[in-house]
C-alpha positions as a printed Julia matrix, in Angstrom:
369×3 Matrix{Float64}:
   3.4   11.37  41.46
   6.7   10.03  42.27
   6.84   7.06  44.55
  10.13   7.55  46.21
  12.3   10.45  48.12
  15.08  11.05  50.02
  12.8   13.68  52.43
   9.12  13.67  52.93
   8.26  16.92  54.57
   4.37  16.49  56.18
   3.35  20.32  56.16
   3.27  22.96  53.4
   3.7   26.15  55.82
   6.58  28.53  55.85
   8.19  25.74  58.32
   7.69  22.92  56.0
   9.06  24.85  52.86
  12.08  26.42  55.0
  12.77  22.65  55.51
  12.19  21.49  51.94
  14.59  24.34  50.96
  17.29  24.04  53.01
  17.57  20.08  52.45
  17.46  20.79  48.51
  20.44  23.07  48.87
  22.47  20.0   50.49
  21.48  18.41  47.41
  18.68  16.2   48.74
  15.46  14.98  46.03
  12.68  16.3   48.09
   8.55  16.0   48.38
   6.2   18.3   50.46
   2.8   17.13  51.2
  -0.25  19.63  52.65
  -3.95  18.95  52.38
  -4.72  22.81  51.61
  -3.78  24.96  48.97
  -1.76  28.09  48.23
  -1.82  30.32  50.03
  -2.21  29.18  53.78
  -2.56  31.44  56.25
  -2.65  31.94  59.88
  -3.06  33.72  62.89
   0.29  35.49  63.54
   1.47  39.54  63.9
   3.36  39.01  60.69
   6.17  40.66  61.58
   9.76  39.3   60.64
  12.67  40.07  63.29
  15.79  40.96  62.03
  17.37  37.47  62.73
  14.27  35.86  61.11
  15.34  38.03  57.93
  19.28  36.81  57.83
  17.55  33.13  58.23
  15.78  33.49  55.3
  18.56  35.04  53.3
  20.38  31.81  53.91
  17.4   30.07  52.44
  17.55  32.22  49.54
  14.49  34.12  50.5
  14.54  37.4   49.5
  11.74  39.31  49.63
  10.51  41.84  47.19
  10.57  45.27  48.41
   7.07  45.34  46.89
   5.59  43.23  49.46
   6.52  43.7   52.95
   7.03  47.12  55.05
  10.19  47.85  57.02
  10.4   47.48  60.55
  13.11  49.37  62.2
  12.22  48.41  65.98
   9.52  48.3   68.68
   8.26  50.76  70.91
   6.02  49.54  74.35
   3.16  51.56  75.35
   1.13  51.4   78.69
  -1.41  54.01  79.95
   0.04  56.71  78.44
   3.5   55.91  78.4
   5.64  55.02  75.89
   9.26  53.68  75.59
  10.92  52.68  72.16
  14.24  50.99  71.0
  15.62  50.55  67.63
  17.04  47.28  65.93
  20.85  47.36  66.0
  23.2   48.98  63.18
  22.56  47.08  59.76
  19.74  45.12  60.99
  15.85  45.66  60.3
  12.74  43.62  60.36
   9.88  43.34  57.74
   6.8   42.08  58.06
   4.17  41.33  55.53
   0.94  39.53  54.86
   1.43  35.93  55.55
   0.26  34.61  52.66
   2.16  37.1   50.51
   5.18  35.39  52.32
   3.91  31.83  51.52
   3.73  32.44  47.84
   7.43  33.96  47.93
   8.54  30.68  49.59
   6.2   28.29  47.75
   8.16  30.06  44.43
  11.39  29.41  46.1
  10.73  25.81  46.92
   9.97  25.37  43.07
  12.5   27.05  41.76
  15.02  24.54  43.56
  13.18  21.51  42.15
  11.17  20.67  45.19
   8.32  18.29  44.63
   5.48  20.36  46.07
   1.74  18.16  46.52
  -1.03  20.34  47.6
  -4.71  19.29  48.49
  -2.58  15.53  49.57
  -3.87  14.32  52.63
  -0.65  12.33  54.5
  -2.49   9.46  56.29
   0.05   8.07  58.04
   4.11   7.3   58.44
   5.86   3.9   58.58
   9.87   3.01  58.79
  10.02   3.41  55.01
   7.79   6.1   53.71
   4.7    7.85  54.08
   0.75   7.12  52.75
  -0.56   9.96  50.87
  -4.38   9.08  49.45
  -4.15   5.86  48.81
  -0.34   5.43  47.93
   2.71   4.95  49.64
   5.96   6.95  48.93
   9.3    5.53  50.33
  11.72   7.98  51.98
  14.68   7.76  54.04
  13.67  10.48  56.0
  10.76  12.28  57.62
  10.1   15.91  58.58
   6.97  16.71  60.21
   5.98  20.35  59.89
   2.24  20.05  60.36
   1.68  22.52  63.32
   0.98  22.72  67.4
  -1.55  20.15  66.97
   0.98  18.08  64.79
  -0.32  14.5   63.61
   3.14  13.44  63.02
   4.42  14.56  66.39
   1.65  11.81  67.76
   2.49   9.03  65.16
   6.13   9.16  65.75
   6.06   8.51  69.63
   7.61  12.31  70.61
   4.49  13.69  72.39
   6.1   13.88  75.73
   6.21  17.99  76.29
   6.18  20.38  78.79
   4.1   23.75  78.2
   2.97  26.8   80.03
  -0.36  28.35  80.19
  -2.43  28.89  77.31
  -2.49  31.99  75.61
  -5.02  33.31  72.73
  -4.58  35.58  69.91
  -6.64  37.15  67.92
  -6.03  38.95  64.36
  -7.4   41.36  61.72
  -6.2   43.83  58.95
  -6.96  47.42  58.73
  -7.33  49.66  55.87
  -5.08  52.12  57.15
  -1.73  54.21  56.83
   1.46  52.78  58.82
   1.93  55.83  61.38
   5.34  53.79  62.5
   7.93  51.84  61.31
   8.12  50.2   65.0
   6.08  47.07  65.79
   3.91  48.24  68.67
   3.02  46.28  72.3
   0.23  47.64  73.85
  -0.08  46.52  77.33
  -3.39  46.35  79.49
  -4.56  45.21  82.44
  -6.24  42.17  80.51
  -4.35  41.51  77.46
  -1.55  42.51  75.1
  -2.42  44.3   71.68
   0.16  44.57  68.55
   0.19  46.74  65.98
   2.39  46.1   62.73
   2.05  48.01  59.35
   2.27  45.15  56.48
   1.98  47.85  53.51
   2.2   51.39  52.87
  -1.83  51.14  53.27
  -2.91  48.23  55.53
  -2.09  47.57  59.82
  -2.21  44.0   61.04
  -3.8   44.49  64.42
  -3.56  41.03  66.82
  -4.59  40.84  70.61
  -3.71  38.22  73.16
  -4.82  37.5   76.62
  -5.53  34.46  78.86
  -9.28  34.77  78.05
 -10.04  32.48  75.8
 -13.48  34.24  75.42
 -12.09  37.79  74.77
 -12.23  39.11  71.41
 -10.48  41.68  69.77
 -13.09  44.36  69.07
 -13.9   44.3   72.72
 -10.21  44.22  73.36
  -9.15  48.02  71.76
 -10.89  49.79  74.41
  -8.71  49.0   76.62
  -6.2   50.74  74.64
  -7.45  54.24  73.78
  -4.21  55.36  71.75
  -4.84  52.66  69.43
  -8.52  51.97  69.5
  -8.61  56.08  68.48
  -6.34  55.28  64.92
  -8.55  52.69  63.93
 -11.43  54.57  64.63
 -13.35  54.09  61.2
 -11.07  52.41  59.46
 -12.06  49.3   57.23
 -11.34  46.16  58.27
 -10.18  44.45  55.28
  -9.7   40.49  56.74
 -11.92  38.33  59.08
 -10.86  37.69  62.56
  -8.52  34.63  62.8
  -7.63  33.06  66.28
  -4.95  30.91  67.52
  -3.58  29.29  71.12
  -0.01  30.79  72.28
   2.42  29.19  74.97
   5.83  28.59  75.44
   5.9   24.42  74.84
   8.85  22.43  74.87
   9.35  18.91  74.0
  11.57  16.31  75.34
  12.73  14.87  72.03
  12.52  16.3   68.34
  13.16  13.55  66.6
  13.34   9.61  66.35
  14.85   7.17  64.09
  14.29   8.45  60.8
  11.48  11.74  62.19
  12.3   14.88  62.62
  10.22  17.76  64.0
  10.24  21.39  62.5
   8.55  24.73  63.78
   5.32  24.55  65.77
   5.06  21.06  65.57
   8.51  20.75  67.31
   7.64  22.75  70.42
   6.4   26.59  70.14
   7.6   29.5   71.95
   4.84  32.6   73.0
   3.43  35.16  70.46
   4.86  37.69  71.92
   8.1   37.52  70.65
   7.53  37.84  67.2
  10.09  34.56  67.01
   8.02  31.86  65.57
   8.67  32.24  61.78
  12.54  33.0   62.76
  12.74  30.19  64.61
  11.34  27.73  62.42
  13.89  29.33  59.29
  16.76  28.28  62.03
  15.74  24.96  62.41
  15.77  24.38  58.74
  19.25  25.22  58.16
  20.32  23.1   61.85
  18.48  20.21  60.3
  18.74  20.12  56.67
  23.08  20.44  57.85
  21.99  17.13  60.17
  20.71  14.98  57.48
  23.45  15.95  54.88
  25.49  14.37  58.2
  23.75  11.65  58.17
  22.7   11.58  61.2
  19.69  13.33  63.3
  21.81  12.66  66.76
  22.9   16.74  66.45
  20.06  18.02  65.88
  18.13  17.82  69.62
  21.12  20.18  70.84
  21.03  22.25  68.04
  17.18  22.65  68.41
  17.48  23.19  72.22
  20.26  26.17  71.39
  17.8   27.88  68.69
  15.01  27.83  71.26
  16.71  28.97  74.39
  16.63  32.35  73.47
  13.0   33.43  72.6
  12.25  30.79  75.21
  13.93  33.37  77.78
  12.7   36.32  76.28
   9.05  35.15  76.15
   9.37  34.45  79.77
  10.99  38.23  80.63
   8.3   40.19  78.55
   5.25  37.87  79.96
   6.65  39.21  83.65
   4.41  42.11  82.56
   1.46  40.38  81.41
  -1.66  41.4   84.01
   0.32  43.84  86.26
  -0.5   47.82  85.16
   1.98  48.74  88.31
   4.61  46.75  86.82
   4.44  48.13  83.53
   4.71  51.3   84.11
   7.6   51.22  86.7
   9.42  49.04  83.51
   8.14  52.03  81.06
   9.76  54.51  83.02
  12.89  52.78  83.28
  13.39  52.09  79.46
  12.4   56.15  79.32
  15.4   56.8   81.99
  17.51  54.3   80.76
  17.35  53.81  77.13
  20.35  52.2   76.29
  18.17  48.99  78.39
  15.94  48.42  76.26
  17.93  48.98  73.32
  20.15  46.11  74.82
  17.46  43.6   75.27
  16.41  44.39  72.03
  19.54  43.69  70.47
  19.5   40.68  72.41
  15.98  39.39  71.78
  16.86  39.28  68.01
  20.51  37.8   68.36
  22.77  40.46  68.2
  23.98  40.21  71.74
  25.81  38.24  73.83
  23.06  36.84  76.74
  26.37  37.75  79.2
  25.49  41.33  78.57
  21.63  40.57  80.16
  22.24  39.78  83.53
  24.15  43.33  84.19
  21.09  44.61  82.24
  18.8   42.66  84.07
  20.04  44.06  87.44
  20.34  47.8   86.27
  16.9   46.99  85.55
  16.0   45.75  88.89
  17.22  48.73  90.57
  15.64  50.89  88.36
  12.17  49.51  88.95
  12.81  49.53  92.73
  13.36  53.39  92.73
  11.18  54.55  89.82
């Protein structure tokens, strides 16, 4: 094991290897710690947004057509309705098993000489360096990518954060053919499902509510259209859970620490943002350090985030009200060209100037529908 570095990243998810990645290609030595082991998964819909897919481009990341399934857009459904957009021209999403997508980027961080220590416990940070085991590493800089429930976050002072209610997700794969290319939001009266081929033979299924005792078998019922496809199907993963809110820090970063991903403030499942997010950030950062300086990368951060932080907010207007959903339904079915908007919007592809004459056509409509 080397003992020095120019960047320690604390965190061996697709956040921590976006950031080892993007600070090798400003020509940085750097070392990626994670007590687990290839590949780590998580609770997630697995779905990559267009914009997520451009980020990761820039990261070199391109994924083998072999592994993921193309998403061409997203389509709402509520007690028998249904209302559907598609991604703008020359944009599409793809989503894939999340630990198919770790190995891609864990072979990506290798092939540009990143230093990659798995099963290595990071015990602690100081001014110089980190402790890994029993050893200290020096490095000039420090990127924590270790999660919501981030370690580093704590040790480096920036815990002050703001946060809405707790959500929580649940996920499982089915044995079962895609019948859309379109990510699916089912909306109940309790909770949220999604629907999202990963493979020409297997559905990642993932439900979300503020229940933190509701499952997702007893979940589908509530959503016959869905609950009916997976009628018999195998599941072919065991139920993982995770919390979701919109949380947002007052700092990202101090002296020599930055924060990356969940660790640096989340934004709500439900806009499929996470992952796309956290590829942002890399790039913003890894351009900060080769700078110099971390002083630009709090307003960058802030500018990534506004965005899904908005669009979490607009599409959790719906959560828990049936009337409400159906009056929005109906509009998207009047009004297409809406939702197609906000779509285009919700994955970067439209000016935010553009929303608020959306957003009052879309008042109006719901008042008369």
């Amino acid at each position: 094991m080397l003992n020095s570095t120019d960047i320690f990243v604390i965190g061996g998810g697709p956040a921590g290897l976006a950031a080892a990645i993007a600070a090798r290609q400003q020509g940085f030595r750097v070392m990626v710690a994670d007590g687990a082991k290839p590949g780590i998964d998580k609770a997630c819909g697995e779905a990559l947004m267009p914009d997520a897919v451009t980020a990761l481009k820039k990261l070199g990341v391109a994924l083998p057509a072999a592994d993921f399934y193309p998403l061409r857009g997203v389509r709402f459904l509520s007690s028998g309705l249904s209302a559907e957009a598609v991604f703008p021209p020359d944009s599409a999403g793809q989503s894939l098993r999340r630990t198919a997508l770790h190995r891609i980027m864990v072979e990506r961080a290798a092939a540009v000489g990143v230093d990659l220590l798995w099963q290595s416990v990071v015990k602690g940070i100081s001014g110089d360096g980190v402790r890994v085991g029993d050893r200290n590493i020096r490095a000039s800089w420090i990127i924590g990518a270790d999660g919501a429930s981030s370690r580093v976050r704590r040790w480096a002072g920036l815990e002050a954060y703001s946060r809405t209610k707790l959500r929580y997700a649940f996920r499982r794969h089915y044995l079962v053919a895609p019948w859309t290319d379109r990510m699916e939001i089912y909306w109940g009266k309790r909770s949220q499902a999604y629907a999202t081929a990963v493979s020409h033979e297997q559905v990642c299924v993932a439900v979300a509510s503020c229940d933190s005792e509701l499952r997702l078998e007893e979940s589908l019922p509530e959503f016959p259209q869905l609950n009916s496809r997976l009628r018999g199907a195998q599941a072919t993963s065991a139920e993982r859970g995770a919390v979701s809110a919109n949380c947002k820090l007052k700092r990202v970063w101090k002296k020599n620490v930055a924060l990356i991903g969940d660790a640096s403030g989340t934004v709500d499942a439900i806009t499929g943002e996470g992952l796309g997010l956290a590829f942002s950030q890399a790039v913003a950062l890894a351009n900060c350090l080769k700078a110099g300086t971390l002083a630009g990368y709090q307003t960058a951060h802030r500018r990534l985030a506004l965005r899904p932080s908005v669009m979490a907010r607009l599409m959790l207007t719906l959560d828990g009200r049936p009337v409400f959903q159906q009056r929005t339904l109906r509009v998207f079915q009047r009004r297409p060209e809406i939702f197609r908007r906000l779509l285009a919007l919700h994955v970067g592809r439209l000016s935010p100037i553009r929303l608020a004459a959306d957003g009052l056509t879309l008042g109006w409509g719901l008042l008369t529908a």
